[in-house]
Each structure stands twice: as structure tokens, then as C-alpha cells.
VMD Tcl script that draws the C-alpha trace (Angstrom):
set ca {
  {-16.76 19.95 -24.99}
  {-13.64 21.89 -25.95}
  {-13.66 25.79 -24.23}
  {-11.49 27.14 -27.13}
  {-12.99 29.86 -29.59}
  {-11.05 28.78 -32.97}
  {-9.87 25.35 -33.44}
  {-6.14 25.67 -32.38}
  {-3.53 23.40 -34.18}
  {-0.02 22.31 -32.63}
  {1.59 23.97 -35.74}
  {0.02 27.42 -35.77}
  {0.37 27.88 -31.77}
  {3.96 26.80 -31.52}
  {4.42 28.59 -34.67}
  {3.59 31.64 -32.32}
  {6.15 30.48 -29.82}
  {9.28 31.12 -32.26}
  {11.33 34.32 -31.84}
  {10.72 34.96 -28.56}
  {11.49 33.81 -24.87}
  {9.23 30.24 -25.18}
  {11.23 29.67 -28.38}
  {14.90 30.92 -27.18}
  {14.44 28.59 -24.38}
  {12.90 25.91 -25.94}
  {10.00 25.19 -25.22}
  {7.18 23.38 -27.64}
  {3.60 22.68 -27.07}
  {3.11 18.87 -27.78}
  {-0.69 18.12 -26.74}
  {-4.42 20.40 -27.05}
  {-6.98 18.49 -25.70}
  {-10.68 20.38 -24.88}
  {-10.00 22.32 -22.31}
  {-5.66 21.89 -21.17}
  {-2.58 22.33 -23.23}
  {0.77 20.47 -22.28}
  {4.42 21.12 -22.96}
  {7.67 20.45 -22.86}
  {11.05 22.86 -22.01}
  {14.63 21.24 -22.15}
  {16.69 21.49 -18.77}
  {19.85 22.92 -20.49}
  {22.32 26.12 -20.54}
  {19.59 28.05 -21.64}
  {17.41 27.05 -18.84}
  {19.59 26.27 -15.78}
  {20.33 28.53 -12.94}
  {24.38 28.19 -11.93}
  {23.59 25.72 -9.29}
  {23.06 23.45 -12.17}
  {19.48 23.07 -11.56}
  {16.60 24.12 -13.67}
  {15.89 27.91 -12.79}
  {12.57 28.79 -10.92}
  {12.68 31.67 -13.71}
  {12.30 29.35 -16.57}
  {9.60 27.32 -14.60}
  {7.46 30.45 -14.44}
  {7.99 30.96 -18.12}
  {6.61 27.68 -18.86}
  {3.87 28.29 -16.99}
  {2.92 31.76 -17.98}
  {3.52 31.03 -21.40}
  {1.18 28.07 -21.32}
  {-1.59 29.91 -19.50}
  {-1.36 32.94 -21.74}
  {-1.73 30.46 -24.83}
  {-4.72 28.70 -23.04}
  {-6.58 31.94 -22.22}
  {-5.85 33.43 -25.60}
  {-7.63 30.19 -27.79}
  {-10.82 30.65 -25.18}
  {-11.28 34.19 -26.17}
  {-12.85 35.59 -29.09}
  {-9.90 37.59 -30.59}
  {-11.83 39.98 -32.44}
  {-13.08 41.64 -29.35}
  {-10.98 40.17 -26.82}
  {-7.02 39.27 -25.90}
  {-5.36 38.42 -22.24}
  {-3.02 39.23 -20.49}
  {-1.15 37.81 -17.40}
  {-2.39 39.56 -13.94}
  {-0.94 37.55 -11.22}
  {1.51 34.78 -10.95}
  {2.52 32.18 -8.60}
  {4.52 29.52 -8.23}
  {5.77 26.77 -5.93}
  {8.96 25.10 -7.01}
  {8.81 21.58 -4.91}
  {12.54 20.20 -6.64}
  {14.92 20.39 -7.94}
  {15.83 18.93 -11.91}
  {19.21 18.79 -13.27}
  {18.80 17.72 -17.09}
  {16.60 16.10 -18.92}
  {13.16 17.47 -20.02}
  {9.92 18.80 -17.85}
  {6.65 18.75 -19.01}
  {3.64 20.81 -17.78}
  {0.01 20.54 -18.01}
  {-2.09 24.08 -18.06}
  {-5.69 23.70 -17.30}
  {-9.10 26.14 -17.34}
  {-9.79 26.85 -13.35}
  {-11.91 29.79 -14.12}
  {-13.19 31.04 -17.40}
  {-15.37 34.61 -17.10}
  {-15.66 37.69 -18.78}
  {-13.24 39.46 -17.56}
  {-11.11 37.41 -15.67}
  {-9.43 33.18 -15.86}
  {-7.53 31.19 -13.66}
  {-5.47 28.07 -15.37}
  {-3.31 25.89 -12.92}
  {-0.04 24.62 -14.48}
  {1.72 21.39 -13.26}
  {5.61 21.03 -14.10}
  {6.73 17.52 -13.73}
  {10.52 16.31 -14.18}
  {11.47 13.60 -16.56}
  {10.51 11.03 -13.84}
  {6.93 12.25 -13.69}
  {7.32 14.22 -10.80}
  {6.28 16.88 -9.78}
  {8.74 19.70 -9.12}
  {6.48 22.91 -9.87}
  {3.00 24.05 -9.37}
  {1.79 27.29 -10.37}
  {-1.36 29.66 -10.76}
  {-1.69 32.46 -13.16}
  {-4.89 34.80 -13.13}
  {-5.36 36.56 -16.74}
  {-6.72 39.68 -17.33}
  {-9.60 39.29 -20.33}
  {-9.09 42.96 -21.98}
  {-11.49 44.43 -24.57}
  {-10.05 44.97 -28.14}
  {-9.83 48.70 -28.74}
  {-12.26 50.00 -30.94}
  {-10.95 52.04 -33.79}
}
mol new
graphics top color blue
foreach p $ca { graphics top sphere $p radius 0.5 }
foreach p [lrange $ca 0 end-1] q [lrange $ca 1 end] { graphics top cylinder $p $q radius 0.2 }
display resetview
């Protein structure tokens, strides 16, 4: 059974993506299933640190961005958004080029709080980041 409040479409959500840092860097969401989201990020200029390695900054953007997207389609948005609380991340190695791809999925879903684990892996399949965000599940403002 699928834990998102509207029925999200690839379109509309990476629609949302463009004209800010997910889009200036890349990054598209290629898969919703019921309860995970995956994507993709290029390892290019835009996302390498000068070590020539994909940045542990750009990692962290993939994952926020993925887990903010997730929490955000299992909320009603009418009286609800979310925001990012906490975020870690473990970056396990390193990726010169190519394209990673991460997996978000639900941990935790409650009222005021979720949990989603994302899992980067490098154009191999493996795994080079792991990371945990904890979003905040705010009220709407009445008006």
C-alpha cells in the first residue's frame, strides 16, 4: 500500500526540482514506488570536489533532497509541509565520474516527525554513501 497522500508523477515532482540546487546539479528522480523514491545525480564539474571526486556536499544534497520530496508526498499539504531537522551522512568512497543513484525510503512516518534512510550507490552498484534525515512535519498556518 503506497504511504503517499496525492498520487505523485515523475513529471510533476522533478518538475519541482528545476531552478534550484537539485536541478543546477543535476539531479532527476527516475523511480516512485509505494513507499521509496530513487534518483540519479551526474558526477561532473558541478558536482566534484577538487580532488576530483564526487563532493560529500553534493551527496547530502541528494539525499536531503530526496527525503524532503518523500516526506512532502506523505503529508497532506493542505494542513501540513516538512522540513529537514537533522542530517547525517556516511560517505564510505570515493566516485570519480559516472552517475550515482540513491534510494530514499519511509523509516518513520508520525505526526509530527519522519525518518527516511537514503542509500547512494556509484555506477558499479556500490555503495559509497548512507545517510539519515529526520523531517520536521509543521502545521500549515492558518490564515
Amino acid at each position: 500500500m503506497a504511504i503517499w497522500h496525492v498520487e505523485p508523477t515523475l513529471g510533476a515532482v522533478n518538475k519541482s526540482l528545476q531552478g534550484c540546487m537539485p536541478g543546477y546539479i543535476g539531479m532527476e528522480i527516475t523511480e516512485i514506488g509505494d513507499d521509496y523514491l530513487v534518483g540519479t545525480m551526474p558526477v561532473d564539474e558541478r558536482t566534484r570536489q577538487p580532488f576530483g571526486i564526487l563532493h560529500g556536499g553534493a551527496s547530502v544534497v541528494m539525499a536531503e533532497t530526496l527525503g524532503s520530496v518523500g516526506a512532502n508526498l506523505a503529508v497532506d499539504h493542505s494542513k501540513f509541509y516538512c522540513v529537514g531537522q537533522e542530517i547525517n551522512a556516511n560517505h564510505l568512497r570515493p566516485v570519480p565520474e559516472g552517475t550515482v543513484t540513491a534510494k530514499a525510503s519511509a523509516v518513520h512516518i508520525g505526526r509530527s516527525s519522519q525518518v527516511w534512510e537514503i542509500r547512494i550507490h556509484d555506477p558499479r552498484g556500490k555503495l559509497n554513501c548512507i545517510s539519515r534525515i529526520t523531517m520536521a512535519v509543521v502545521p500549515v498556518p492558518s490564515q
